[in-house]
C-alpha positions as semicolon CSV with decimal commas, in nm:
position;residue;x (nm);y (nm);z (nm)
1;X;-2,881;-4,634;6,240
2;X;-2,772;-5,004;6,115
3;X;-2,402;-4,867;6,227
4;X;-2,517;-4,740;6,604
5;X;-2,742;-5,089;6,659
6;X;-2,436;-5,304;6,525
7;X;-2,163;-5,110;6,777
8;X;-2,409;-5,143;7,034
9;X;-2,433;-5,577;6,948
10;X;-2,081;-5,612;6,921
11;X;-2,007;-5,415;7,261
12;X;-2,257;-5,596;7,402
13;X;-2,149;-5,950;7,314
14;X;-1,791;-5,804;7,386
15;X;-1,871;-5,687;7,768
16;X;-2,101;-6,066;7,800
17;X;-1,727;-6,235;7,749
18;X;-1,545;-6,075;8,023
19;X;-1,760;-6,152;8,309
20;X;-1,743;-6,505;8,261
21;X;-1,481;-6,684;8,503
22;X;-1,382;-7,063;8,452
23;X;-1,216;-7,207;8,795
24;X;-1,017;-7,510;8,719
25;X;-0,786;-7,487;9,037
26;X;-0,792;-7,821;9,186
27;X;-0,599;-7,998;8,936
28;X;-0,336;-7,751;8,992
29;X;-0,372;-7,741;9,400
30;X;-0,290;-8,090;9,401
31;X;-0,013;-8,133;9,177
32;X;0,144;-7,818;9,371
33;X;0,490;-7,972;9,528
34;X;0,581;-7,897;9,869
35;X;0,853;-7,633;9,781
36;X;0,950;-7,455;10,118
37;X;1,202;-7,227;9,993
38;X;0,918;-7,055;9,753
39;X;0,673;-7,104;10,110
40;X;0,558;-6,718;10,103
41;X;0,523;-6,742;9,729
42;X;0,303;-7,035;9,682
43;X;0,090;-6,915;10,039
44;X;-0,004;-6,593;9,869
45;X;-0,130;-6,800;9,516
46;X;-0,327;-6,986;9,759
47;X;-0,450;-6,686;9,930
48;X;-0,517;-6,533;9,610
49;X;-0,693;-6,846;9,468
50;X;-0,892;-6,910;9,757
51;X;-1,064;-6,528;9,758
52;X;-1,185;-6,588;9,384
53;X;-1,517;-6,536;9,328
54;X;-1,724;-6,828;9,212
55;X;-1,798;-6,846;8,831
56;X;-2,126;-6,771;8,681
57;X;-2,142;-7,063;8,475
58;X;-1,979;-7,268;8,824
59;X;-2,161;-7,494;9,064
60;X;-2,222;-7,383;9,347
61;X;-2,131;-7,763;9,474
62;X;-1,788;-7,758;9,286
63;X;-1,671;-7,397;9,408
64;X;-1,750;-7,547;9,782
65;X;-1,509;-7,848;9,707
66;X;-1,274;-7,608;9,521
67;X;-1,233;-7,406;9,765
68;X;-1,194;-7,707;10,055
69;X;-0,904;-7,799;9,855
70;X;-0,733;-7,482;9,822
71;X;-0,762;-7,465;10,191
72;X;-0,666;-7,783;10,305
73;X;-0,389;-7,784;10,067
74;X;-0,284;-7,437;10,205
75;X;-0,307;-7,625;10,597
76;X;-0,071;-7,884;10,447
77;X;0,143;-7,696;10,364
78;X;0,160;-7,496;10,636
79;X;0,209;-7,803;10,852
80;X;0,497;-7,957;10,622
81;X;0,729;-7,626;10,589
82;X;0,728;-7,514;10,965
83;X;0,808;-7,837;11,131
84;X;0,904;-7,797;11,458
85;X;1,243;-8,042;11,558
């Protein structure tokens, strides 16, 4: 019995761990250089950053801002790499 209740604990506490998602991608959003030959390759990290679901332990507050920065930055972008002349 002690054997099934600790398995059950440790899966438990295991399971807990994995649904816990820490977004820190600001700091690396705007330290991104404008790179136009990688263009399609940073537009899809964007992409792929900006359709992240919010964190359980984040603020609601913070994910809003996070995510107007990954936009924005994904706008500039944009804008810089497909200049028209």
């Amino acid at each position: 019995m002690l054997k099934i209740t600790t398995t059950v604990i440790a899966l438990s506490l295991l399971s807990g761990c994995t649904m816990y998602n820490n977004r820190s991608i600001p700091s690396s959003v705007t330290t991104m250089p404008n790179d136009c030959a990688n263009e399609n390759a940073i537009i899809n990290w964007l992409e792929f950053q900006e359709n992240q679901e919010r964190g359980v332990f984040t603020n609601e507050e913070i994910y809003a801002q996070d995510k107007r920065a990954i936009k924005y930055h994904k706008w500039r972008f944009k804008y810089i790499c497909n200049t028209v002349n």
